[in-house]
C-alpha positions as protocol buffer text, in pm:
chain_id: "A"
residue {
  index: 1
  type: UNK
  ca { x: -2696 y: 2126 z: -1509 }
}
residue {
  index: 2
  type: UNK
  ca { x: -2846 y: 1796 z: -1391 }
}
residue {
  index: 3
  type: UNK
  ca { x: -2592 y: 1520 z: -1326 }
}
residue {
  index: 4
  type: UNK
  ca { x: -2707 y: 1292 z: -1565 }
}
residue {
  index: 5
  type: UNK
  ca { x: -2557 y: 1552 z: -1852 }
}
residue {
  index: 6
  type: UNK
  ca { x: -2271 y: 1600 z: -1639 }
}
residue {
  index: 7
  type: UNK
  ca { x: -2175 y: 1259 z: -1645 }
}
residue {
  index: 8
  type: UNK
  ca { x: -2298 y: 1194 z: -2010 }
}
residue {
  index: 9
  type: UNK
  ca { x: -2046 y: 1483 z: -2141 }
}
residue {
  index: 10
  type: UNK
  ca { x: -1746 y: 1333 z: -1887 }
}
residue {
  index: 11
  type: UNK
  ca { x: -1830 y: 997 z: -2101 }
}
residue {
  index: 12
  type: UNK
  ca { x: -1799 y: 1132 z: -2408 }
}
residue {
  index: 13
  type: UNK
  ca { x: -1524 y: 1371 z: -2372 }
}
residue {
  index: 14
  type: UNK
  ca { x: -1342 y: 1093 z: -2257 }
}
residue {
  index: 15
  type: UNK
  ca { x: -1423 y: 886 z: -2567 }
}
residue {
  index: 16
  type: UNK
  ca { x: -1361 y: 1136 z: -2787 }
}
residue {
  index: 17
  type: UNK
  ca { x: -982 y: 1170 z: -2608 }
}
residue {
  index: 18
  type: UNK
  ca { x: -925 y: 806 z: -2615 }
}
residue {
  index: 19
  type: UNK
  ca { x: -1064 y: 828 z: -3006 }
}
residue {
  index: 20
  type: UNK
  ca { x: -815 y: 1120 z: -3062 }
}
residue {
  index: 21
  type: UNK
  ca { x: -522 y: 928 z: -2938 }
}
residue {
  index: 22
  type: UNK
  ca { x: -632 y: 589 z: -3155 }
}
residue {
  index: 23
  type: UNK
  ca { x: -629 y: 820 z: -3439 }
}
residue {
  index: 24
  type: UNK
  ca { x: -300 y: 971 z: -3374 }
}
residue {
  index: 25
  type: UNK
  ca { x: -162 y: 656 z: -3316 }
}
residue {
  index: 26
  type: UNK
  ca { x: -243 y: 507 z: -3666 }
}
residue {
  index: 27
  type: UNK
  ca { x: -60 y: 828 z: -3815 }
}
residue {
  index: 28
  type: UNK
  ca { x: 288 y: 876 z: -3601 }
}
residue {
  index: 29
  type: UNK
  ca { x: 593 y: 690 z: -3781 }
}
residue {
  index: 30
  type: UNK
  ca { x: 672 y: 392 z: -3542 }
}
residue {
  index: 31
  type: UNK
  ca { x: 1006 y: 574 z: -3386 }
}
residue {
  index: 32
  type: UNK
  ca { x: 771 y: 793 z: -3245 }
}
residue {
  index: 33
  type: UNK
  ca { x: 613 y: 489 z: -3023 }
}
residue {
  index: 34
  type: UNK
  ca { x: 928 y: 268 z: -2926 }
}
residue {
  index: 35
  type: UNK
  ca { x: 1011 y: 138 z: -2598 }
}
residue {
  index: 36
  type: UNK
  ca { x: 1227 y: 453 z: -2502 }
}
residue {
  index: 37
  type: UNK
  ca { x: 907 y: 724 z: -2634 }
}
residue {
  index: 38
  type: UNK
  ca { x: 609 y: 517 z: -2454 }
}
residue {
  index: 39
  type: UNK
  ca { x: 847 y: 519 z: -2099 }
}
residue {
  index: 40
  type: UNK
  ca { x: 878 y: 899 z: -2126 }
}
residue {
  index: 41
  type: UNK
  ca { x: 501 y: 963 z: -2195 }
}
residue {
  index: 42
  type: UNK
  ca { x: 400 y: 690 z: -1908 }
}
residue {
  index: 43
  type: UNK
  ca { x: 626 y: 915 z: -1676 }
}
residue {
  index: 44
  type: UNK
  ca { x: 510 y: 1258 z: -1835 }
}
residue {
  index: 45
  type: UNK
  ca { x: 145 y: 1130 z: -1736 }
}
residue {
  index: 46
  type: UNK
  ca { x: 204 y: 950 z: -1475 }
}
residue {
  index: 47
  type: UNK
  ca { x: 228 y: 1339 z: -1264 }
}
residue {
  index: 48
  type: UNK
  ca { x: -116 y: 1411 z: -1390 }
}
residue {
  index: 49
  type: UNK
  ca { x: -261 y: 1129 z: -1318 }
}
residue {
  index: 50
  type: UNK
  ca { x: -148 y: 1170 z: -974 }
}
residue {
  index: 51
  type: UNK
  ca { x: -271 y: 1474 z: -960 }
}
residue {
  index: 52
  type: UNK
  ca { x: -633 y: 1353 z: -1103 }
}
residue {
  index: 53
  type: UNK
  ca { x: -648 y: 1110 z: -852 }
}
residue {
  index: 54
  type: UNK
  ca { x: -568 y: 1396 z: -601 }
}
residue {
  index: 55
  type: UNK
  ca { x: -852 y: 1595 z: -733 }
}
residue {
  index: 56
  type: UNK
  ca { x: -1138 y: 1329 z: -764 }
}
residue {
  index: 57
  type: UNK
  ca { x: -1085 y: 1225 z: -404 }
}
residue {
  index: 58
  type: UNK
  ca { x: -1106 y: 1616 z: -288 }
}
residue {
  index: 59
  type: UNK
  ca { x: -1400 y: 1602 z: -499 }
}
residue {
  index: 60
  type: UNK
  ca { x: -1546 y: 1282 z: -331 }
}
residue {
  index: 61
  type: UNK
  ca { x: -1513 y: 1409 z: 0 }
}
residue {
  index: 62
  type: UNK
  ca { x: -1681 y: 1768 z: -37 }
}
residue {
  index: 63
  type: UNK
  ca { x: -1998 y: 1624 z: -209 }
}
residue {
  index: 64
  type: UNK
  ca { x: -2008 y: 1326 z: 80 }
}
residue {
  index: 65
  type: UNK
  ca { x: -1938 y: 1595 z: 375 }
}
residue {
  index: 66
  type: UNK
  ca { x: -2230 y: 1799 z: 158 }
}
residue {
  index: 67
  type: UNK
  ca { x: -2442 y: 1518 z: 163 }
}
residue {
  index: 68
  type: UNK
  ca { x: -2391 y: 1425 z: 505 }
}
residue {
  index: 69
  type: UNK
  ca { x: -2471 y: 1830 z: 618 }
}
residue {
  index: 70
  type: UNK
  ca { x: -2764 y: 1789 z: 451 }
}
residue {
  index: 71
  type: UNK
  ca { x: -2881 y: 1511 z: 583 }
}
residue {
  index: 72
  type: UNK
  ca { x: -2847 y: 1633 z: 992 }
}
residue {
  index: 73
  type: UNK
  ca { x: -3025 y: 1955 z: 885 }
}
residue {
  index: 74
  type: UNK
  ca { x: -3335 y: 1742 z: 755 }
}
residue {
  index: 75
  type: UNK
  ca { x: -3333 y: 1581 z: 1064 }
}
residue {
  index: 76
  type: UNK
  ca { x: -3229 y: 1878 z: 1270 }
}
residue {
  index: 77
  type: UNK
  ca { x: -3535 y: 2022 z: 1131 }
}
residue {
  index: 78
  type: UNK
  ca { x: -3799 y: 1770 z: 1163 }
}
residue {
  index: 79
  type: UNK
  ca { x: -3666 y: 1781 z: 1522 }
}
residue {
  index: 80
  type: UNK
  ca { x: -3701 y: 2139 z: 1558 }
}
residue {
  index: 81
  type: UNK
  ca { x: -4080 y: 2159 z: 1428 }
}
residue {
  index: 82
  type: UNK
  ca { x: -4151 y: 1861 z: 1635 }
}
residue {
  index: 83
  type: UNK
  ca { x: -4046 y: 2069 z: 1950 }
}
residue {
  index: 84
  type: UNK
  ca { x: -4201 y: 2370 z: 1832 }
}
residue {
  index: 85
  type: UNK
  ca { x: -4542 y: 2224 z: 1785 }
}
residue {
  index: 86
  type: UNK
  ca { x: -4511 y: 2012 z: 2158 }
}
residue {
  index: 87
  type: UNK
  ca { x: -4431 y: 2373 z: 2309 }
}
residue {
  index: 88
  type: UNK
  ca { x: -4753 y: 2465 z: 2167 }
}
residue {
  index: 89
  type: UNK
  ca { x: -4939 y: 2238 z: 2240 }
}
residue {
  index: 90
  type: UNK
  ca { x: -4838 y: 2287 z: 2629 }
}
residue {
  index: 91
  type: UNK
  ca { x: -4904 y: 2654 z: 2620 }
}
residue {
  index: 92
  type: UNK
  ca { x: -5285 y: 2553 z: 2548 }
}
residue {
  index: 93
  type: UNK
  ca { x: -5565 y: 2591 z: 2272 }
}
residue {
  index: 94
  type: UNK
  ca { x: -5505 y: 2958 z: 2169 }
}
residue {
  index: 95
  type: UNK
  ca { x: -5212 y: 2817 z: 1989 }
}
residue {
  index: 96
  type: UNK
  ca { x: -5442 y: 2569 z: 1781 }
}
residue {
  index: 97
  type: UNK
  ca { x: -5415 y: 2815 z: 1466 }
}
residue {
  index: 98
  type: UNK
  ca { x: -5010 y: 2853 z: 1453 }
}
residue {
  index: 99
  type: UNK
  ca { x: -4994 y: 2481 z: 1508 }
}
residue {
  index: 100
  type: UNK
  ca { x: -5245 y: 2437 z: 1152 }
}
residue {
  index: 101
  type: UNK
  ca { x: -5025 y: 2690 z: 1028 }
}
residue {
  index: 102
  type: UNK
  ca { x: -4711 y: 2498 z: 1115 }
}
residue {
  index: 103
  type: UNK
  ca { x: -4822 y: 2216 z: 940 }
}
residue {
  index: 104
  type: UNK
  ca { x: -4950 y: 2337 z: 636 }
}
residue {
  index: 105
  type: UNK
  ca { x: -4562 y: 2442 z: 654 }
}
residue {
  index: 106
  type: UNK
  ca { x: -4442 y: 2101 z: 654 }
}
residue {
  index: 107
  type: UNK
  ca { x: -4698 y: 1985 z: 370 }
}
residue {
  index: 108
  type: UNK
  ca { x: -4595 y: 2267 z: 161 }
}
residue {
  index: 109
  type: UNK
  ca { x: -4256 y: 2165 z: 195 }
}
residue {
  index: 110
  type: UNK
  ca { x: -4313 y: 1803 z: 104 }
}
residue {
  index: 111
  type: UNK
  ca { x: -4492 y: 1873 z: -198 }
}
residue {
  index: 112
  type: UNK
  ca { x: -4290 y: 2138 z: -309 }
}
residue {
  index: 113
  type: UNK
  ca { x: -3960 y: 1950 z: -237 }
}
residue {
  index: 114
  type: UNK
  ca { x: -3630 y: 2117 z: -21 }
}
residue {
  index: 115
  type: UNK
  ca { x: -3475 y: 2342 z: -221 }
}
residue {
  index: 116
  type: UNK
  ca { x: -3386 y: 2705 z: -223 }
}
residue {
  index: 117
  type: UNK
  ca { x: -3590 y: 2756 z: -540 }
}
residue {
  index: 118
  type: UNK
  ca { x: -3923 y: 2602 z: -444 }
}
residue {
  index: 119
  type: UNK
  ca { x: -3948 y: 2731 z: -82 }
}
residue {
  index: 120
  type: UNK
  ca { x: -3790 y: 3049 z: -89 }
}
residue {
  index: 121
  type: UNK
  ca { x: -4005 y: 3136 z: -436 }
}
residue {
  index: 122
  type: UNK
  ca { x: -4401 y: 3187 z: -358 }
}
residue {
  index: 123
  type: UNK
  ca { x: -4656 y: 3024 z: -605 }
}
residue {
  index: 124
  type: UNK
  ca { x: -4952 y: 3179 z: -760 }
}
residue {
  index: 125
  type: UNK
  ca { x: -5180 y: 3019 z: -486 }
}
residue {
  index: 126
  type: UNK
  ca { x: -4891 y: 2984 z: -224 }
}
residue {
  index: 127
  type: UNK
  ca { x: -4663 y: 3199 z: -8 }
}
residue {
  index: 128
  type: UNK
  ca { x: -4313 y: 3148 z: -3 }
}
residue {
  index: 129
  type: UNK
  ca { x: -4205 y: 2894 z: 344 }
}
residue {
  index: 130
  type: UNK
  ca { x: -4031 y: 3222 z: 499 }
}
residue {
  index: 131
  type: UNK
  ca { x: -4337 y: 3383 z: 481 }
}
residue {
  index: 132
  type: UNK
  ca { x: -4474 y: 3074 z: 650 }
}
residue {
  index: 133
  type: UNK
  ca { x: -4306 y: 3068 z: 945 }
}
residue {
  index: 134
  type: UNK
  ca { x: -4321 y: 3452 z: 987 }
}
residue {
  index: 135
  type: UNK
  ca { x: -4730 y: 3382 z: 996 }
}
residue {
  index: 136
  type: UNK
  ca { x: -4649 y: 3136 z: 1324 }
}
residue {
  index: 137
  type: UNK
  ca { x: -4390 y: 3396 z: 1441 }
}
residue {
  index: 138
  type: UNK
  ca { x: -4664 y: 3647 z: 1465 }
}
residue {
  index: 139
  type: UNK
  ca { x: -4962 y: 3439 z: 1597 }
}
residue {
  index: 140
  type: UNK
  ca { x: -4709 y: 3362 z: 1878 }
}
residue {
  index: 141
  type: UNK
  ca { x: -4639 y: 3699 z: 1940 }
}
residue {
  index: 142
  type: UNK
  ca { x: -4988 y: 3787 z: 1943 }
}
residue {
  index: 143
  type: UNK
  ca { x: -5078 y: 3554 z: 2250 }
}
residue {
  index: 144
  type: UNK
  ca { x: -5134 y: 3725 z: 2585 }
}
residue {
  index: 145
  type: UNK
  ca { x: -4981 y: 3496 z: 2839 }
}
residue {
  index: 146
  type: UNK
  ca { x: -5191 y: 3437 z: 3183 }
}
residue {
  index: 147
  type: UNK
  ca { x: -4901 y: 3319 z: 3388 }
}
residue {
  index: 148
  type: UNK
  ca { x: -4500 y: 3263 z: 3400 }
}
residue {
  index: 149
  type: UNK
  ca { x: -4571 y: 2916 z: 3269 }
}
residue {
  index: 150
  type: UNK
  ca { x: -4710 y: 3066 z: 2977 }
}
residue {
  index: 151
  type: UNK
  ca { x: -4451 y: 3320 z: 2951 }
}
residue {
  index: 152
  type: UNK
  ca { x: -4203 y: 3065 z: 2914 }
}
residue {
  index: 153
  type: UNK
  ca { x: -4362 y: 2884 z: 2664 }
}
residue {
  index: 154
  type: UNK
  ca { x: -4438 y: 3147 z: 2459 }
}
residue {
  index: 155
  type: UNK
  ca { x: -4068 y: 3288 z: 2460 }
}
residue {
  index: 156
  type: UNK
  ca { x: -3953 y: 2908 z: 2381 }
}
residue {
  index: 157
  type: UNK
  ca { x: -4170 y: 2883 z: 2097 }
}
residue {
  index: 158
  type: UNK
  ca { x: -4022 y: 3190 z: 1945 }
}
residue {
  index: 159
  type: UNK
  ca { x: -3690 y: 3086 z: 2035 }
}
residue {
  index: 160
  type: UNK
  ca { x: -3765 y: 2732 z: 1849 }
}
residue {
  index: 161
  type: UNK
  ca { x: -3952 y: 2895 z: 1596 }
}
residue {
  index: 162
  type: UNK
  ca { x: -3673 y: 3151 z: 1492 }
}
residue {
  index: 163
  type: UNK
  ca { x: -3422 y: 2836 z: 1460 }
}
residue {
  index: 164
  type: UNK
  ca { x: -3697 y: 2690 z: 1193 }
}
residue {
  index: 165
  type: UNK
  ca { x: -3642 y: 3000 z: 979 }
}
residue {
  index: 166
  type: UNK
  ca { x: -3300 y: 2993 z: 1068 }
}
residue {
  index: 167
  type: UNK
  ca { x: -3233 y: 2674 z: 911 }
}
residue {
  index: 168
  type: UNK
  ca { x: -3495 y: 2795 z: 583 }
}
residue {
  index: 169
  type: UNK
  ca { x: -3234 y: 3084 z: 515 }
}
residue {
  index: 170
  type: UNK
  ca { x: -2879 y: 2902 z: 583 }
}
residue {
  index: 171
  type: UNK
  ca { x: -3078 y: 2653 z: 284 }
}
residue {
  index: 172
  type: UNK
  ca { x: -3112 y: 2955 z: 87 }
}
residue {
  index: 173
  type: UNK
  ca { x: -2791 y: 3085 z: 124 }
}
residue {
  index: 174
  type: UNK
  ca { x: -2604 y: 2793 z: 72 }
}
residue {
  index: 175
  type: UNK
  ca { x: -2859 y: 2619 z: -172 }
}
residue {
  index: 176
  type: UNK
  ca { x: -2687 y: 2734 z: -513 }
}
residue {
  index: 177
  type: UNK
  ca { x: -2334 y: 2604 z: -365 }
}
residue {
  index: 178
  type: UNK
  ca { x: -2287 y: 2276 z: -553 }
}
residue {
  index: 179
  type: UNK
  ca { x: -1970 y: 2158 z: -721 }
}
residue {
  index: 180
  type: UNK
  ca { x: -1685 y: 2448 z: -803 }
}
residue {
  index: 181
  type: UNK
  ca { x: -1742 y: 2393 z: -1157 }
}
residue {
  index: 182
  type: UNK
  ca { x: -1372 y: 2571 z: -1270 }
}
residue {
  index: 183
  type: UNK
  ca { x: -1199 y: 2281 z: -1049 }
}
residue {
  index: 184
  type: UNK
  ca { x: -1450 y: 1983 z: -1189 }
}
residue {
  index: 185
  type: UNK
  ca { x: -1351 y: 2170 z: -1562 }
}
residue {
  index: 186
  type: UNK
  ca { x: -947 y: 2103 z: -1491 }
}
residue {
  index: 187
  type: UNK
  ca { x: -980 y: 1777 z: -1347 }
}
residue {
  index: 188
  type: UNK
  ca { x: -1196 y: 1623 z: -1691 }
}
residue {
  index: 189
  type: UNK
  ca { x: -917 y: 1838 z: -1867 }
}
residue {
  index: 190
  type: UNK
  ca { x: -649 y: 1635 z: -1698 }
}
residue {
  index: 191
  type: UNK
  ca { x: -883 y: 1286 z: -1740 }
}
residue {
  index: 192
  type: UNK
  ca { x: -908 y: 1382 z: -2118 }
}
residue {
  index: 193
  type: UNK
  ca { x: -533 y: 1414 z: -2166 }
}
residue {
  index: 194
  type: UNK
  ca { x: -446 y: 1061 z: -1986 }
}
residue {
  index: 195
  type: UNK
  ca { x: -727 y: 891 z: -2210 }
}
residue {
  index: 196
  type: UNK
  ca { x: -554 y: 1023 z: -2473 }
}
residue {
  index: 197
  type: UNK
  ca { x: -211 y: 856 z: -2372 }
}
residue {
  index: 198
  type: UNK
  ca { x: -389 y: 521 z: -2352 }
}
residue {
  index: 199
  type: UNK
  ca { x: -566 y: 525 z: -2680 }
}
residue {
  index: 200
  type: UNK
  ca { x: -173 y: 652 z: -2832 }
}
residue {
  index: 201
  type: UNK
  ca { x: 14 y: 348 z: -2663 }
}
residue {
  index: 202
  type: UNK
  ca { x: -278 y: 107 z: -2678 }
}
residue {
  index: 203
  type: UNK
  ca { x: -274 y: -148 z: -2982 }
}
residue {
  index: 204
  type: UNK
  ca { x: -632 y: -138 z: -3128 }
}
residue {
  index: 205
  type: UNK
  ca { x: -830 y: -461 z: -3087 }
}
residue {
  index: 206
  type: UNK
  ca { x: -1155 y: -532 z: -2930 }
}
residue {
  index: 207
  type: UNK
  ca { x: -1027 y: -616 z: -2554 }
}
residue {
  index: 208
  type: UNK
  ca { x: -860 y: -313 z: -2556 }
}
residue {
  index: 209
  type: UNK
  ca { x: -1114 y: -73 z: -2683 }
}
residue {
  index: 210
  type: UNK
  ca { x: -1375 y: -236 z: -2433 }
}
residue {
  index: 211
  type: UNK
  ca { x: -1152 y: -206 z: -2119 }
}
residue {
  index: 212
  type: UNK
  ca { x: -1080 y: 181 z: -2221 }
}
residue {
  index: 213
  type: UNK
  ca { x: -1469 y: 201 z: -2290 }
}
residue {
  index: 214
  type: UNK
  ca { x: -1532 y: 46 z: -1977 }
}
residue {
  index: 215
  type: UNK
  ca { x: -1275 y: 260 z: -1753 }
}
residue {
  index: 216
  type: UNK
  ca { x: -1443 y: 615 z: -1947 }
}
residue {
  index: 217
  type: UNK
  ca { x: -1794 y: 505 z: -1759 }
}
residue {
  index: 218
  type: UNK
  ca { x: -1650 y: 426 z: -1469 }
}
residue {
  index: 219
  type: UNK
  ca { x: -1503 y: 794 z: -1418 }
}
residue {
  index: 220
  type: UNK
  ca { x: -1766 y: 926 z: -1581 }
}
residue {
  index: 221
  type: UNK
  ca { x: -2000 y: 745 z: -1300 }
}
residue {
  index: 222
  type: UNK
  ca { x: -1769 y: 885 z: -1045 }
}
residue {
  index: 223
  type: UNK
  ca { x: -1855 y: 1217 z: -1170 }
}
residue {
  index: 224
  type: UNK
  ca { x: -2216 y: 1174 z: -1175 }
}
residue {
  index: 225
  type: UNK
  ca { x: -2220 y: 1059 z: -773 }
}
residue {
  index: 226
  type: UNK
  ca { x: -1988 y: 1346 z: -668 }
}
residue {
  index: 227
  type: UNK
  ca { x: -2215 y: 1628 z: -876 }
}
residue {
  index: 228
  type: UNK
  ca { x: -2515 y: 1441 z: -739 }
}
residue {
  index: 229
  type: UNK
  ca { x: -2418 y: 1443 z: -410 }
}
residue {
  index: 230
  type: UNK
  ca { x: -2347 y: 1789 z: -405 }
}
residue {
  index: 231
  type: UNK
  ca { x: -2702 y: 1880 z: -521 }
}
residue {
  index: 232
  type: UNK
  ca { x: -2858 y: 1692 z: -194 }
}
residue {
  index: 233
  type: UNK
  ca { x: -3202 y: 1769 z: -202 }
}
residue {
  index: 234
  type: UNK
  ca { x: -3227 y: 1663 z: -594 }
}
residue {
  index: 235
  type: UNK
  ca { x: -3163 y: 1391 z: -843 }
}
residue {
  index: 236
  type: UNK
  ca { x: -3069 y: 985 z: -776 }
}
residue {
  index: 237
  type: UNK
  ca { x: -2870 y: 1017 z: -497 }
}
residue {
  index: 238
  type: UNK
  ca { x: -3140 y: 1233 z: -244 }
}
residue {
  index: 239
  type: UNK
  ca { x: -3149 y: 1310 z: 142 }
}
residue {
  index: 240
  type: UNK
  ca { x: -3483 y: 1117 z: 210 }
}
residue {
  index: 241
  type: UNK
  ca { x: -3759 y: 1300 z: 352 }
}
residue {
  index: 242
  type: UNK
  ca { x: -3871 y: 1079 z: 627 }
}
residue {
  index: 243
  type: UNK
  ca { x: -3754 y: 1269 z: 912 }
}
residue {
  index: 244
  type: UNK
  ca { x: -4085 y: 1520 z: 778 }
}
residue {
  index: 245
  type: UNK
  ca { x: -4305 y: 1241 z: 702 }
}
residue {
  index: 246
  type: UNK
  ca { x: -4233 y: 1119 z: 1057 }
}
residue {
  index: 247
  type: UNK
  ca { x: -4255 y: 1445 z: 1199 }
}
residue {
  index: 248
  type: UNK
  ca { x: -4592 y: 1522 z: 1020 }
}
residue {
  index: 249
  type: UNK
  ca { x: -4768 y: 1197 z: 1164 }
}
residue {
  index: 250
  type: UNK
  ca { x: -4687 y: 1366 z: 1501 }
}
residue {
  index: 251
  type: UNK
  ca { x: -4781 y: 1686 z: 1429 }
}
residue {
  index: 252
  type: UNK
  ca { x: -5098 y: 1861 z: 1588 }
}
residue {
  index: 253
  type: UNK
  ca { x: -5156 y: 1535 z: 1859 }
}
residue {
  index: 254
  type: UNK
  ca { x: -5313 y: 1656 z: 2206 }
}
């Protein structure tokens, strides 16, 4: 579900709770809503709001340590291809094809984007990027090494080579993560049920309808960031690919 939505339907669930309370409001007998009544429900809510505040922080921080995982296995990566095409380019001109192959790689992969479902997934006219870097793997393998120097080279070029595909499957594997949805349900649960307190206690007028108006979007923006943020590679708030476009500017130089 893109963020966008997520955010939209936090907005408007929380307008609809406020709405609810107004509503209720207008139809309790006044005894209901003395002094002694509003201090109970402030204290009843005051425990969940606690707890929201508890939650949306915990919430904060896993979609900014997400974001932040993300963004040193981008450059991690562009590191790692960087290396592995230098190593190549020492061992000598036999390596000239997995080098072209290496970057084809890299162009698929900025055209394609950096998720799970557009590398791992092969086009009609393109293989999947596992399949890339298995191509290099092999054209490394198939090199017949003259000397130690080229020994080395070749077994360092695997060895960087395997931590490319390494760092293609941990995407894979942890690309569907995103936000634990059953947690993110309980917390706008909780949100919902405070709104409602405010729109039960607050007198209707414009001020106070544009304040609660204006404190829904704000939540409702705090929700889009953190399910953005968990979703790295997509939406607004993106890892930038410059690391790749940087390393594809170096990429296949003498």
């Amino acid at each position: 579900m893109g963020s966008l939505v997520v955010g939209g339907l936090v907005f408007l669930c929380l307008s609809m709770a406020t709405s609810i309370g107004l509503i209720v409001r207008a139809r309790l007998p006044d005894h209901h809503l003395n002094a002694e009544s509003k201090d109970a429900i402030r204290l009843a809510t005051a425990v969940v709001g606690t707890l929201s505040a508890l939650a949306l922080g915990l919430l904060i921080a896993s979609a900014k340590s997400t974001y932040d995982n993300a963004e040193v296995e981008m450059r991690t990566a562009a590191a790692r291809v960087l290396l592995l095409d230098r190593v190549m380019a020492q061992y000598g001109p036999e390596t000239d094809k997995a080098r072209q192959l290496l970057r084809e790689l890299i162009e698929k992969r900025l055209s394609r984007g950096w998720t799970a479902e557009t590398t791992d997934e092969p086009s009609a006219k393109a293989l999947g990027e596992y399949q890339d870097i298995e191509s290099v793997q092999a054209d490394l393998r198939s090199l017949a090494p003259k000397d130690a120097a080229q020994r080395s080279l070749q077994a360092r070029a695997l060895e960087v080579s395997g931590m490319v595909a390494e760092t293609h499957w941990l995407l894979v594997e942890s690309g569907k993560e995103g936000l634990p949805w059953a947690f993110l349900t309980v917390l706008v649960c909780w949100l919902a049920l405070l709104f409602a307190t405010f729109g039960l206690q607050a007198p209707v007028n414009p001020t106070v309808l544009s304040i609660l108006l204006v404190c829904a979007l704000s939540v409702a923006g705090a929700i889009f960031l953190i399910s953005d943020m968990a979703n790295p590679y997509v939406g607004l708030v993106h890892v930038s690919d410059a690391p790749l476009q940087s390393a594809i500017e170096r990429l296949g130089k003498p």
